[in-house]
C-alpha positions as CSV (number, residue, x, y, z in Angstrom):
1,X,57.2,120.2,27.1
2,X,60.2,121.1,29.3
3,X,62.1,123.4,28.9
4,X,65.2,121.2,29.4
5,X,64.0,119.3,26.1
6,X,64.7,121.0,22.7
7,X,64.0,120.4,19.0
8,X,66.9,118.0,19.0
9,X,66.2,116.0,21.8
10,X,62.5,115.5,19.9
11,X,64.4,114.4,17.1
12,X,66.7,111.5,19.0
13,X,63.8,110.4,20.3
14,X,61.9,109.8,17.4
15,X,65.1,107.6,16.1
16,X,65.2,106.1,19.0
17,X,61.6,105.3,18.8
18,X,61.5,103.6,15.0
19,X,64.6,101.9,16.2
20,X,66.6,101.7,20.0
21,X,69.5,100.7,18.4
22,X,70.2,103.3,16.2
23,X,73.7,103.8,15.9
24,X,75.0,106.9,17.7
25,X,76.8,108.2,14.4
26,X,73.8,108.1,12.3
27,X,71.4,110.4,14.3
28,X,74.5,112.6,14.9
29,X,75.1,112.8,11.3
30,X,71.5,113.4,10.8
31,X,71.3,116.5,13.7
32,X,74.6,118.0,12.6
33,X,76.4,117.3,15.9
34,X,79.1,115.2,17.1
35,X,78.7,111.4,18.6
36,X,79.5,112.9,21.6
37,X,76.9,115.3,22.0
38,X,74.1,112.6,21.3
39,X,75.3,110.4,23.7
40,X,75.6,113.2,26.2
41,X,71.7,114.2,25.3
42,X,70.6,110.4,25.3
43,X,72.2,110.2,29.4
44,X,70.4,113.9,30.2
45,X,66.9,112.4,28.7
46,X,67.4,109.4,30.8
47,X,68.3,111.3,33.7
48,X,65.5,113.5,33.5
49,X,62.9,110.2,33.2
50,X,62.2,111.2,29.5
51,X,63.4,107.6,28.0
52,X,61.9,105.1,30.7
53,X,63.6,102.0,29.4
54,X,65.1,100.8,26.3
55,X,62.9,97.9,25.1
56,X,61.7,95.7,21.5
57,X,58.5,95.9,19.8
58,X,57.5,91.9,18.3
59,X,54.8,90.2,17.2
60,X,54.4,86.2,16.9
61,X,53.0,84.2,14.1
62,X,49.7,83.4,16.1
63,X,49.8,85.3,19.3
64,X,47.2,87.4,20.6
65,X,46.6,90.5,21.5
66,X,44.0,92.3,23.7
67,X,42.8,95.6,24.6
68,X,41.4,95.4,28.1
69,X,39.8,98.4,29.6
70,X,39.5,98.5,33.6
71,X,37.0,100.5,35.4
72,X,37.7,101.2,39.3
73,X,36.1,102.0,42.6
74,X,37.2,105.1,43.8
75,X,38.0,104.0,46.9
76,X,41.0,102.6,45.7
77,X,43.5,104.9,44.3
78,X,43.8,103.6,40.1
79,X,48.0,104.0,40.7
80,X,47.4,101.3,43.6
81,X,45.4,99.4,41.4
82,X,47.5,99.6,38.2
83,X,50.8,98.4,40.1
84,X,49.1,95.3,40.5
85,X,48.2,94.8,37.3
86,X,52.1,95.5,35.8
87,X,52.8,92.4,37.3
88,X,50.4,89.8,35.8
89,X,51.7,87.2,33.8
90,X,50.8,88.2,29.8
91,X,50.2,92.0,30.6
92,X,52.6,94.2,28.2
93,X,51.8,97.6,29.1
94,X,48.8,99.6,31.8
95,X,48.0,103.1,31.1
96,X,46.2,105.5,33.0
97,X,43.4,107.1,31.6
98,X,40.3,109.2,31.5
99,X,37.0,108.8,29.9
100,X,34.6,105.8,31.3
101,X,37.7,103.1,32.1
102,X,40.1,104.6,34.6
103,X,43.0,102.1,33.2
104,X,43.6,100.5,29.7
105,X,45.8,97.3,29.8
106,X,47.4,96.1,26.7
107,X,47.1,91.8,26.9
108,X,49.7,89.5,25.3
109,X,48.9,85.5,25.0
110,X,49.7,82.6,23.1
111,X,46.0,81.6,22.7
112,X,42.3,82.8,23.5
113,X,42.4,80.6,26.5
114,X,45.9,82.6,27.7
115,X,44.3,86.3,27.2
116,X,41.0,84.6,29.2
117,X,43.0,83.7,32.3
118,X,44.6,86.9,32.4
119,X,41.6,88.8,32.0
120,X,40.6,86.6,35.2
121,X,43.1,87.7,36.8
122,X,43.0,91.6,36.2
123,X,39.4,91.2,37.4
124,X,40.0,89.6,40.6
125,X,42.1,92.7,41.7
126,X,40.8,94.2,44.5
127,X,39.4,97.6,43.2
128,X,38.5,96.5,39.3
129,X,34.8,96.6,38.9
130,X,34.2,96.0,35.4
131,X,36.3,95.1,32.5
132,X,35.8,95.6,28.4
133,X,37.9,93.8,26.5
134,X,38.7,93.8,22.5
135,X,41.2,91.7,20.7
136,X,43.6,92.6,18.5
137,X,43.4,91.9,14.4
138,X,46.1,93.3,13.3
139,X,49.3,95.9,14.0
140,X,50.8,98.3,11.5
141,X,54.1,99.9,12.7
């Protein structure tokens, strides 16, 4: 951890986390400080690439979800490889990671048929190799 980032900075993040739209005045109530002061420590986190984006978490009645994990040639660098894959249609999210798969992509789709073509398309990437993929059942928040 930083050492720019204390306990309280920890603790606006976790609001911020279970809800971006957490009034101001509520997690400065919470923390003991004024308005001010969390809106001063929301723009430093920001600044310092702590808090990415501000976004929404949803789920449709019917949508699906899949877990897709990529494995790479090493001849292409994974960051290459995963920029490409941000910007497929019905990818949500691309994480780095270690272990077997060098990339896990989380899938979004309207149907079966919507999560296949995307898997296509994450496999026709230059650099992907193999693919395992899992759906979704269920989310709990």
């Amino acid at each position: 951890m930083s050492s720019k980032i204390d306990e309280n900075d920890l603790k606006i993040l976790d609001f911020l986390k279970k809800n971006a739209r957490t009034p101001y005045t509520i997690i400065a109530k919470d923390l003991k400080v004024s308005e001010a002061a969390v809106r001063k420590r929301i723009e430093k986190l920001i600044r310092l690439g702590v808090i990415k984006r501000f976004t929404i978490e949803y789920e449709l009645e019917n949508e699906v979800k899949a877990i897709v994990m990529v494995k790479s040639t090493p001849q292409i660098p994974t960051p290459e490889i995963s920029k490409k894959l941000v910007k497929i249609s019905g990818v949500e999210t691309v994480y780095e990671t270690t272990g077997d798969y060098d990339i896990i992509v989380v899938v979004r789709g309207i149907n079966i048929s919507s999560i296949n073509k995307t898997i296509d398309e994450i496999r026709s990437i230059q650099g992907v190799i193999g693919t395992n993929s899992t759906i979704i059942l269920r989310t709990w928040f």
